[in-house]
Structures are given as C-alpha cells and as structure tokens.
TIVO-2410 file (N, C-alpha, C; in nm, 3 decimals):
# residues 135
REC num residu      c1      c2      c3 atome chaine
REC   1      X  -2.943   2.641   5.930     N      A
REC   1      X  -3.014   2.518   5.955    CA      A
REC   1      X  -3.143   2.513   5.873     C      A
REC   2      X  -3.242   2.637   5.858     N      A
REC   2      X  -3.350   2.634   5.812    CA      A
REC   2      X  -3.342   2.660   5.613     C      A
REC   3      X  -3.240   2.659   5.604     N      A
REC   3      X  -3.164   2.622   5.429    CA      A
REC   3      X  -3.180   2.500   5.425     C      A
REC   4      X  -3.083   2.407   5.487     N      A
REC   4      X  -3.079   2.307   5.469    CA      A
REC   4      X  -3.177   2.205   5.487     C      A
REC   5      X  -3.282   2.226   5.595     N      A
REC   5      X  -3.360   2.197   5.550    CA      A
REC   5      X  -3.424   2.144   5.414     C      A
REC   6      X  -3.479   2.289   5.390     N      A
REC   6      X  -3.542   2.375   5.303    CA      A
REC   6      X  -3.497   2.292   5.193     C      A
REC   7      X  -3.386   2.268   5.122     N      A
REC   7      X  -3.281   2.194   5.059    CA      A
REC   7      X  -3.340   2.045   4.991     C      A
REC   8      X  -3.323   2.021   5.168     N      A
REC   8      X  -3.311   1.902   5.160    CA      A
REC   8      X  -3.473   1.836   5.144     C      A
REC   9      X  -3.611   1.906   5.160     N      A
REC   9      X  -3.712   1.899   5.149    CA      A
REC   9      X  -3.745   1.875   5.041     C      A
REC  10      X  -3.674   1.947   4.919     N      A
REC  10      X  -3.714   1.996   4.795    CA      A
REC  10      X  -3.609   1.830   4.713     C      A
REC  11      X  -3.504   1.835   4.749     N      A
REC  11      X  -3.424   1.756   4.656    CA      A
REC  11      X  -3.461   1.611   4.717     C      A
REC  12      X  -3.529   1.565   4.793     N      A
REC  12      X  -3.572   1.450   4.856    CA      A
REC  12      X  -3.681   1.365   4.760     C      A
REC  13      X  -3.781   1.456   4.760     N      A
REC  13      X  -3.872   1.324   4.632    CA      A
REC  13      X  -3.805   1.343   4.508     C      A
REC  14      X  -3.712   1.399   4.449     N      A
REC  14      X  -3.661   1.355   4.339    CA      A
REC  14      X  -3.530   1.283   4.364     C      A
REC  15      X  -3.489   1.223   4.498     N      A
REC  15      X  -3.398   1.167   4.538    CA      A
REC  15      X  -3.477   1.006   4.521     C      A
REC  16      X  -3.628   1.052   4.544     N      A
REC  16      X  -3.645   0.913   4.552    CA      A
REC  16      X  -3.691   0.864   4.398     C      A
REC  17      X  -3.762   0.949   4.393     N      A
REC  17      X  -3.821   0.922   4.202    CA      A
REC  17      X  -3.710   0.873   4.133     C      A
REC  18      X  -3.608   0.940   4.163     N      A
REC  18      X  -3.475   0.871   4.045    CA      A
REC  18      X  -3.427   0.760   4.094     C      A
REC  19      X  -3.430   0.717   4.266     N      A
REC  19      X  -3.393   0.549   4.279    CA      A
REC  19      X  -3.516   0.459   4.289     C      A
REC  20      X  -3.642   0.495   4.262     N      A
REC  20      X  -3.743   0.375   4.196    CA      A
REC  20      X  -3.753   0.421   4.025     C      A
REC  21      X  -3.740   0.452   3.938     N      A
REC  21      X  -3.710   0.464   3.835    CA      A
REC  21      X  -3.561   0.362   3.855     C      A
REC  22      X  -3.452   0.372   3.855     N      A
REC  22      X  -3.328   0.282   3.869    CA      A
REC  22      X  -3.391   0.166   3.918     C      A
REC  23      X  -3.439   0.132   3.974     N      A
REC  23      X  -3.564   0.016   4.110    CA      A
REC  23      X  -3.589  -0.045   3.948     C      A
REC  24      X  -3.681  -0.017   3.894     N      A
REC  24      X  -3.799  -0.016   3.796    CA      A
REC  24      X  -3.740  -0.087   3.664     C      A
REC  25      X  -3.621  -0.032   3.636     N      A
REC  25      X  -3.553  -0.040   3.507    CA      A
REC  25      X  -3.440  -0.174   3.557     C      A
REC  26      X  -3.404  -0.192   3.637     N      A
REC  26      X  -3.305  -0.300   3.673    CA      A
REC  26      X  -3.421  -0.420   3.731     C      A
REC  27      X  -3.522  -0.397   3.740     N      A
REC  27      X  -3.624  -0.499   3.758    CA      A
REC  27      X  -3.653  -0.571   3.622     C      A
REC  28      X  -3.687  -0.456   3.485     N      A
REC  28      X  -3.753  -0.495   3.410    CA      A
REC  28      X  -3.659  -0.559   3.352     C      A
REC  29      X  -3.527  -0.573   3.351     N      A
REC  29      X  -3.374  -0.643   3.268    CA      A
REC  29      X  -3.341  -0.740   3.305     C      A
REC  30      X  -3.415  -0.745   3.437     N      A
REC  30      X  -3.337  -0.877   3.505    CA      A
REC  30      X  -3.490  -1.016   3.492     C      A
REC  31      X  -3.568  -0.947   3.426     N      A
REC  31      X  -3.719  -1.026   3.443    CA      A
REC  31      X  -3.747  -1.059   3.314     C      A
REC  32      X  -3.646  -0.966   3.214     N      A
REC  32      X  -3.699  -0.996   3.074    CA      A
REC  32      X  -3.728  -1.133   3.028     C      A
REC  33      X  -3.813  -1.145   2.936     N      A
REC  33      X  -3.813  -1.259   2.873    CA      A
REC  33      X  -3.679  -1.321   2.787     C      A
REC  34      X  -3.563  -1.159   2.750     N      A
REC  34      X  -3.460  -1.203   2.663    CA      A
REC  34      X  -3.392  -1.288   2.728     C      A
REC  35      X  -3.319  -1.230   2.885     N      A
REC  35      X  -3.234  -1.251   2.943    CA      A
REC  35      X  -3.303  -1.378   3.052     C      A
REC  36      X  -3.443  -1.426   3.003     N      A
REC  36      X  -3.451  -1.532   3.123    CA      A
REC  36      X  -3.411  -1.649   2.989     C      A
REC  37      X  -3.451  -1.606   2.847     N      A
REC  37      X  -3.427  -1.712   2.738    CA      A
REC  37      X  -3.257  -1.733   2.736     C      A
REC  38      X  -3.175  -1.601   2.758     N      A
REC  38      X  -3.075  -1.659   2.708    CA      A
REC  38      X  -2.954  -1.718   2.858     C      A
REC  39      X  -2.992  -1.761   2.975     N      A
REC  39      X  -2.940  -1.758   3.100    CA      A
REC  39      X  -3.003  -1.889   3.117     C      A
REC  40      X  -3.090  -1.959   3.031     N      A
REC  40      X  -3.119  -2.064   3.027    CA      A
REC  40      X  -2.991  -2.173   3.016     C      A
REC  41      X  -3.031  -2.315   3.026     N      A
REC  41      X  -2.899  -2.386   3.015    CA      A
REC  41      X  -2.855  -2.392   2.846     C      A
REC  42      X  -2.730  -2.480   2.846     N      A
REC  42      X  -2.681  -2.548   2.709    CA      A
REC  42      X  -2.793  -2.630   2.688     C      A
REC  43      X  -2.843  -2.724   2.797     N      A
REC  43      X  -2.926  -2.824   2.727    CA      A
REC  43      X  -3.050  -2.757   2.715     C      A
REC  44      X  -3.115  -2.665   2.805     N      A
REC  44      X  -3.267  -2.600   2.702    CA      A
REC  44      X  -3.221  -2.547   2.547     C      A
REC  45      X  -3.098  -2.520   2.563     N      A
REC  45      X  -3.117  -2.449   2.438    CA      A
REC  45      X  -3.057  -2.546   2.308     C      A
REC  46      X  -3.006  -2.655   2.357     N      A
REC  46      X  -2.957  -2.764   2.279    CA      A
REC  46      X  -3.108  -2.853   2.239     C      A
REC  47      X  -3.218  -2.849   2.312     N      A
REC  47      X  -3.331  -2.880   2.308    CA      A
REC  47      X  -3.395  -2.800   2.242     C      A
REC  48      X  -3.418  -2.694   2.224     N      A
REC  48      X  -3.433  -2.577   2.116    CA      A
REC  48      X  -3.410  -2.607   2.020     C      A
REC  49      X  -3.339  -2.615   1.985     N      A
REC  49      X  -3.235  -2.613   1.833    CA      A
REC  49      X  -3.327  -2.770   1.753     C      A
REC  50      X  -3.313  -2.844   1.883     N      A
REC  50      X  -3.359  -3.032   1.885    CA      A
REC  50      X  -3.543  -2.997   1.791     C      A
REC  51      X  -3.613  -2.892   1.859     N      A
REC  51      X  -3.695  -2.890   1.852    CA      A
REC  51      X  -3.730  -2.817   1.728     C      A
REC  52      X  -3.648  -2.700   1.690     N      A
REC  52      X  -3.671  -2.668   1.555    CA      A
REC  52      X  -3.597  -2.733   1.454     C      A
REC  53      X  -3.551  -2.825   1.457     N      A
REC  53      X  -3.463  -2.948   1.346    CA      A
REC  53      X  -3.623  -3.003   1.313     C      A
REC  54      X  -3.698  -3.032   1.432     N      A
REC  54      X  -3.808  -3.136   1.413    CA      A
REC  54      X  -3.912  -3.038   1.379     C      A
REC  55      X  -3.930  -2.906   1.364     N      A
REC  55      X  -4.019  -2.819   1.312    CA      A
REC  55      X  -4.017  -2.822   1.131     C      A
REC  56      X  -3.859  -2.795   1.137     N      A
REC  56      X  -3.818  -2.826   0.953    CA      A
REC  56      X  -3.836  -2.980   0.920     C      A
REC  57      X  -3.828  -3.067   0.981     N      A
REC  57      X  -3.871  -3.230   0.909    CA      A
REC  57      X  -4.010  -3.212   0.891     C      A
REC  58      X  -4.077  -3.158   0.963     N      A
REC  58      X  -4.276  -3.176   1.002    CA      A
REC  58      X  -4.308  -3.072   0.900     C      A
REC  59      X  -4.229  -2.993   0.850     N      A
REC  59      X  -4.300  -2.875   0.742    CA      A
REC  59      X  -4.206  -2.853   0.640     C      A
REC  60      X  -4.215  -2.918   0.563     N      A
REC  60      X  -4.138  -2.943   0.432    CA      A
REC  60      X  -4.154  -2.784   0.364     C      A
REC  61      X  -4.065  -2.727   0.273     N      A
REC  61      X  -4.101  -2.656   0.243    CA      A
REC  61      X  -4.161  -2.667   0.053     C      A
REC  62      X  -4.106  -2.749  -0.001     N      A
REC  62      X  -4.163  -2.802  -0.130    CA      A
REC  62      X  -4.061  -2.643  -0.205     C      A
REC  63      X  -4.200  -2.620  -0.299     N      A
REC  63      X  -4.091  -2.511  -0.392    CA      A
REC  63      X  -4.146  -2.341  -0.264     C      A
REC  64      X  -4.147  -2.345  -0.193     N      A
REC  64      X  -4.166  -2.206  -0.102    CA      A
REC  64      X  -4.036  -2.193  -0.071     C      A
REC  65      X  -4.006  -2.070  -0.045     N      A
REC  65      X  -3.891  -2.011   0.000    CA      A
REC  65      X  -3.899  -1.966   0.164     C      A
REC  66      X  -4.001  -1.901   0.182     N      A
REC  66      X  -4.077  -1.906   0.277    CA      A
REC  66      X  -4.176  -1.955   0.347     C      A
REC  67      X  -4.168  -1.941   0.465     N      A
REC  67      X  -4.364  -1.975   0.528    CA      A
REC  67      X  -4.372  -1.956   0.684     C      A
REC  68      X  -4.480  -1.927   0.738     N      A
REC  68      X  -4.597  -1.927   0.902    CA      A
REC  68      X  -4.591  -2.051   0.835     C      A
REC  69      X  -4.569  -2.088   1.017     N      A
REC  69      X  -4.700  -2.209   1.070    CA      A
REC  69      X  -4.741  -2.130   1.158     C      A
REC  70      X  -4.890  -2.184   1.182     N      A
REC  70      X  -4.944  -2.138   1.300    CA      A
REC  70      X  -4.887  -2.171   1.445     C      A
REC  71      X  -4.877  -2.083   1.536     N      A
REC  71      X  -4.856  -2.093   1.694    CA      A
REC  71      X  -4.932  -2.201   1.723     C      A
REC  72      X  -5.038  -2.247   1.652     N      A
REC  72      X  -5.146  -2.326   1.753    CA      A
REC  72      X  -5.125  -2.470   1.729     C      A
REC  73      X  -5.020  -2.454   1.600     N      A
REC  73      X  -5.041  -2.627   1.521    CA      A
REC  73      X  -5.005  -2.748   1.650     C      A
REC  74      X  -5.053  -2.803   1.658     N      A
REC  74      X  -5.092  -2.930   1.783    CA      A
REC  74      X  -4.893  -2.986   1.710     C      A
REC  75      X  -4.890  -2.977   1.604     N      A
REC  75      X  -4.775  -3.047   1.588    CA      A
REC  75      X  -4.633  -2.989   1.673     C      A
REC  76      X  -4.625  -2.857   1.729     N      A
REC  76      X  -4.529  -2.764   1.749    CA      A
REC  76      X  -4.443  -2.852   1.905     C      A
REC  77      X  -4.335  -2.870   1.897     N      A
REC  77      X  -4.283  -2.940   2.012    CA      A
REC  77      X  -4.311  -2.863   2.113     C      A
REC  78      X  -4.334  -2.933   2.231     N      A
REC  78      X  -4.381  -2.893   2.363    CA      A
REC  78      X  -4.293  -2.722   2.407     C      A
REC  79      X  -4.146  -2.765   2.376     N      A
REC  79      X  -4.050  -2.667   2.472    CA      A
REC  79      X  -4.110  -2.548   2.353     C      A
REC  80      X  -4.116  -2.530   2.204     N      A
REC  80      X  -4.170  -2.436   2.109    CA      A
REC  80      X  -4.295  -2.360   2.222     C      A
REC  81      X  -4.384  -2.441   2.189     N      A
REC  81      X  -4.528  -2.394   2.256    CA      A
REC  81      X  -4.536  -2.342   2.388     C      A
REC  82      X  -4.461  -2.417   2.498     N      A
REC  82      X  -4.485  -2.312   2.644    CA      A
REC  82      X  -4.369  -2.203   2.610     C      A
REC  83      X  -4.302  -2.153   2.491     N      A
REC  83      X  -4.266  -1.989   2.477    CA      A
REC  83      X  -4.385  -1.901   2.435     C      A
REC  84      X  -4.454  -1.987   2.424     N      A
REC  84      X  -4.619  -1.912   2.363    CA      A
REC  84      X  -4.591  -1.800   2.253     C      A
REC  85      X  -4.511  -1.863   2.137     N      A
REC  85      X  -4.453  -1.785   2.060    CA      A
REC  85      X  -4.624  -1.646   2.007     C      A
REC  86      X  -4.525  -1.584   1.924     N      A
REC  86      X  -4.611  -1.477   1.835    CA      A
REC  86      X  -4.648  -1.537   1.685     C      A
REC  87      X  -4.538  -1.549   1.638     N      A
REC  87      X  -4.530  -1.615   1.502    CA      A
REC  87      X  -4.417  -1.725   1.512     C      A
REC  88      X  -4.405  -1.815   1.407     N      A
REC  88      X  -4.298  -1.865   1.361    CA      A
REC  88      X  -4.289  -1.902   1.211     C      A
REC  89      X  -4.182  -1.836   1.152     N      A
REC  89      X  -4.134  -1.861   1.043    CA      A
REC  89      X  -4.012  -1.963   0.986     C      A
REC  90      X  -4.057  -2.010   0.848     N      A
REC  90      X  -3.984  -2.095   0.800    CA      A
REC  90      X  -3.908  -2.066   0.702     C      A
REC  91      X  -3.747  -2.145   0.675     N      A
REC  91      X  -3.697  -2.107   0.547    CA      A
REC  91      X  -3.616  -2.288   0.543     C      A
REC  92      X  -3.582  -2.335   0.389     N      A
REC  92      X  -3.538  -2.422   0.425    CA      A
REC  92      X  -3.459  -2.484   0.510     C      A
REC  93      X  -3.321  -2.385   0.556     N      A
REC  93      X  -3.302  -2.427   0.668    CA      A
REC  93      X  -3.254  -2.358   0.796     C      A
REC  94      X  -3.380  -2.250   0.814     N      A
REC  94      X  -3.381  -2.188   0.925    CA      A
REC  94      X  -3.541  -2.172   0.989     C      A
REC  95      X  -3.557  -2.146   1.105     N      A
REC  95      X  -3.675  -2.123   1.181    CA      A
REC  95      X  -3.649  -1.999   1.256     C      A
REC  96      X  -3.751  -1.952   1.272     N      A
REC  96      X  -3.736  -1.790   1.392    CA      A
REC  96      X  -3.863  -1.804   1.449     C      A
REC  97      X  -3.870  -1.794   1.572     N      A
REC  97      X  -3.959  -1.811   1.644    CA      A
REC  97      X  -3.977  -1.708   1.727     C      A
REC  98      X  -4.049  -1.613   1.688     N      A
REC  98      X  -4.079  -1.488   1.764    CA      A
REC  98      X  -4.156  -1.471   1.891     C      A
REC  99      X  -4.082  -1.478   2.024     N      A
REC  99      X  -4.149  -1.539   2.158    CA      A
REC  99      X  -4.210  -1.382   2.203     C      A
REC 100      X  -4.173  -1.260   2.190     N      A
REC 100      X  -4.185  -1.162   2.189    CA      A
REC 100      X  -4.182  -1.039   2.085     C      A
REC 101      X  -4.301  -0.958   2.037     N      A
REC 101      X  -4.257  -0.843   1.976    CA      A
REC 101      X  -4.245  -0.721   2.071     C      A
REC 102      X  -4.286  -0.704   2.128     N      A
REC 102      X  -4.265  -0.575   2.214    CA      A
REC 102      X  -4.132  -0.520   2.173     C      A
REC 103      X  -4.148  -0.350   2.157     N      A
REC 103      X  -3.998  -0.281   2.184    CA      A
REC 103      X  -3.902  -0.272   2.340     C      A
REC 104      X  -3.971  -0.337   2.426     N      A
REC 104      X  -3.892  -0.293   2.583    CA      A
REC 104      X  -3.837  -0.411   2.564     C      A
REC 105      X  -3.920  -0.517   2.567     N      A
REC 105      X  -3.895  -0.685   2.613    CA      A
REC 105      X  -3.913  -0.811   2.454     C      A
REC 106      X  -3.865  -0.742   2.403     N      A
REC 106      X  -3.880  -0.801   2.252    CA      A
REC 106      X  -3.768  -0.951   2.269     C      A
REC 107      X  -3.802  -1.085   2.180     N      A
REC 107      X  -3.726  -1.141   2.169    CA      A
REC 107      X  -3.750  -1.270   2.048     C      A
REC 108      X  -3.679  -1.317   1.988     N      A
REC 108      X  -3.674  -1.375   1.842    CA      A
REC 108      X  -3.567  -1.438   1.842     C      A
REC 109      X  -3.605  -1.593   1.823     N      A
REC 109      X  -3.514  -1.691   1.888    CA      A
REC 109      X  -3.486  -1.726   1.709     C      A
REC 110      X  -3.391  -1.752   1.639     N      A
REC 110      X  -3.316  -1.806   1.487    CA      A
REC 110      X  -3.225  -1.936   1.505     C      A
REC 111      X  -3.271  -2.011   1.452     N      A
REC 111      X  -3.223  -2.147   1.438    CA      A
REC 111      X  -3.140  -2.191   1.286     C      A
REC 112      X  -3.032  -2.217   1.256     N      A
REC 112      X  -2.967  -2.228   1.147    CA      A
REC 112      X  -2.892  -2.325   1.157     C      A
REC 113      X  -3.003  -2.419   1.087     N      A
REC 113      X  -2.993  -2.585   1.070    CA      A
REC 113      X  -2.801  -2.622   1.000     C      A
REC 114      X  -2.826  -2.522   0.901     N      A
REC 114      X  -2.695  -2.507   0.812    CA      A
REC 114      X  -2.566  -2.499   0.856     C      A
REC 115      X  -2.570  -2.385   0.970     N      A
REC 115      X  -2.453  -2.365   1.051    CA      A
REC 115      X  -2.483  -2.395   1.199     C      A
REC 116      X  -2.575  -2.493   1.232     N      A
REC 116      X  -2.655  -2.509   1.390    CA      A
REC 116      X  -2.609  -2.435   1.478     C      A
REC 117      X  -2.682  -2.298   1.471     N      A
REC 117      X  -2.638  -2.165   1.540    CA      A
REC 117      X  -2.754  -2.119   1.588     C      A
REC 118      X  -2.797  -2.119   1.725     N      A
REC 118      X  -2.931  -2.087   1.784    CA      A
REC 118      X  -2.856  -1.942   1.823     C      A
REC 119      X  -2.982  -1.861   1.790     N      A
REC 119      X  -2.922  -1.685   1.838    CA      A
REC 119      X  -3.046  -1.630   1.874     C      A
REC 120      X  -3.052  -1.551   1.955     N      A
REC 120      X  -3.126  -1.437   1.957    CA      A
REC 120      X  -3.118  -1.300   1.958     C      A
REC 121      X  -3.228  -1.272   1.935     N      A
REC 121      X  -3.227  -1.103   1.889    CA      A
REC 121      X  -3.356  -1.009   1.992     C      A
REC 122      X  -3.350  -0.914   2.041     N      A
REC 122      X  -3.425  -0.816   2.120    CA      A
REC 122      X  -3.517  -0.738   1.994     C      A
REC 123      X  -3.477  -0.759   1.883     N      A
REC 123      X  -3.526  -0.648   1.821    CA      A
REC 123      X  -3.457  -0.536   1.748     C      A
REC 124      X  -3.385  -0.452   1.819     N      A
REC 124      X  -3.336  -0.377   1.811    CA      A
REC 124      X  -3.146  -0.406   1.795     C      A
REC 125      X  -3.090  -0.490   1.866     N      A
REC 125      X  -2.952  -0.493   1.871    CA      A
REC 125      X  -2.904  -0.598   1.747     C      A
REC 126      X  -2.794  -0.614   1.767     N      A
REC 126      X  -2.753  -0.755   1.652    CA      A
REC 126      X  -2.757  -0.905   1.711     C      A
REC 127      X  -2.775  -1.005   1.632     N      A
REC 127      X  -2.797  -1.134   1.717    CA      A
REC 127      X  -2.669  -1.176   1.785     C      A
REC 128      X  -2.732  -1.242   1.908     N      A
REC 128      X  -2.622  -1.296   2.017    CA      A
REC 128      X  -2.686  -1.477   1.985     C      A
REC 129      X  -2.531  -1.509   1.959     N      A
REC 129      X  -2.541  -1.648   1.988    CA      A
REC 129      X  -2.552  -1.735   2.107     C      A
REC 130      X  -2.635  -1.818   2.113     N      A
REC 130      X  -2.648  -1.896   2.306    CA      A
REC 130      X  -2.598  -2.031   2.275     C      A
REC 131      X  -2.610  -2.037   2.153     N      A
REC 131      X  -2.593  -2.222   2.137    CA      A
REC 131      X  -2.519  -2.214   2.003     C      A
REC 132      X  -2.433  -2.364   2.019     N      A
REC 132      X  -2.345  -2.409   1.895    CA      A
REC 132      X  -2.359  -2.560   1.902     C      A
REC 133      X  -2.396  -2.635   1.804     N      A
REC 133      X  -2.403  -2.764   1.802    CA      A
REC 133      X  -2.287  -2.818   1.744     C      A
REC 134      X  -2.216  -2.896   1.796     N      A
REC 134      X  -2.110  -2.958   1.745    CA      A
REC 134      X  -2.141  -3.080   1.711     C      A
REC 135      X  -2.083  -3.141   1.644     N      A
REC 135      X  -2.110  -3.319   1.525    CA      A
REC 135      X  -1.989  -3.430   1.540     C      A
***
C-alpha cells in the first residue's frame, strides 16, 4: 500500500504538467489567428479577395514589379485594416497581406487576381486554399 502510494505521489504532478501542457497547446490551435482566418465564411473570404482586387486598382504598379503600401494608408478597405495587418505587399497581380509574423501563430493571407485564388500560409507549411472565385 505504502508503494503505491509512494508511486502514485511522484507520477501525479507530471500527470498533471503533461495534461495542462495538452490544455495549453489545443488552446493555442483552436484560438489561432490562422485557423480563426481560415473557418471564416465563403463570403468573408469572397470579401477578401473583393478587397484586395480594390487594393490592386488603388495602387497601380506602373513599371515596379514590386511594392509595400503602408498598413496605415486611410485608403486600405475596412475588412484589410481590422486584420491589423504587418505588411502588405504588391505584385501586378497579386497581394499578400501579412496579418501575422510570429513562428507559433504566423499567418499570410495571398490573393491571385490571375487565378482568383485566396490562400493562406502559417509560415512554415505550404499554402492552403480557402477561396476560389468563379466568373
């Protein structure tokens, strides 16, 4: 009896450390910024897409291949701005709008006017598509 105890004394706070760690990590996945962007509807993200079409009309690119606009430009459509992006970049006909850099909770929304293919990326994995615009 006084084993088991004994045992069970010892293997108990690491019984618990390892289910708030599990607690901790299934919190932070289910809260991410990736997975609240991409669990969003068709139409936020059909509004997305709406909104960086109207990012590439408002910023011509002339002879650049590239370019930043600023996060702050008053011009940036509403649904752009409350992601309170990091950066956003331009190409003639794509936008990436980097809502997150972090390595845990990273996320980078790509818009491709060309093939109207809204995707995102964590960072680290390959892009997942959320949206397809059909014509």
């Amino acid at each position: 009896m006084r084993v088991s105890r004994v045992i069970f004394c010892i293997l108990l706070p690491f019984a618990v450390i390892a289910l708030a760690g599990i607690c901790l990590v299934v919190y932070l996945r289910f809260t991410s910024v990736y997975f609240g962007f991409k669990n969003e509807s068709t139409k936020y993200h059909a509004d997305f897409a709406e909104a960086c079409d109207s990012i590439l009309a408002h910023h011509p690119l002339g002879t650049n291949k590239l370019a930043r606009i600023s996060v702050t430009d008053p011009s940036l459509p509403k649904i752009i701005s409350d992601t309170h992006p990091a950066k956003i970049g331009l190409a003639p006909d794509y936008v990436c709008v980097l809502i997150n850099q972090s390595h845990i909770d990273g996320l980078a929304v790509v818009w491709r006017s060309q093939d109207e293919v809204l995707s995102i990326n964590d960072g680290v994995g390959p892009e997942e598509i959320v949206y397809v615009r059909h014509r």
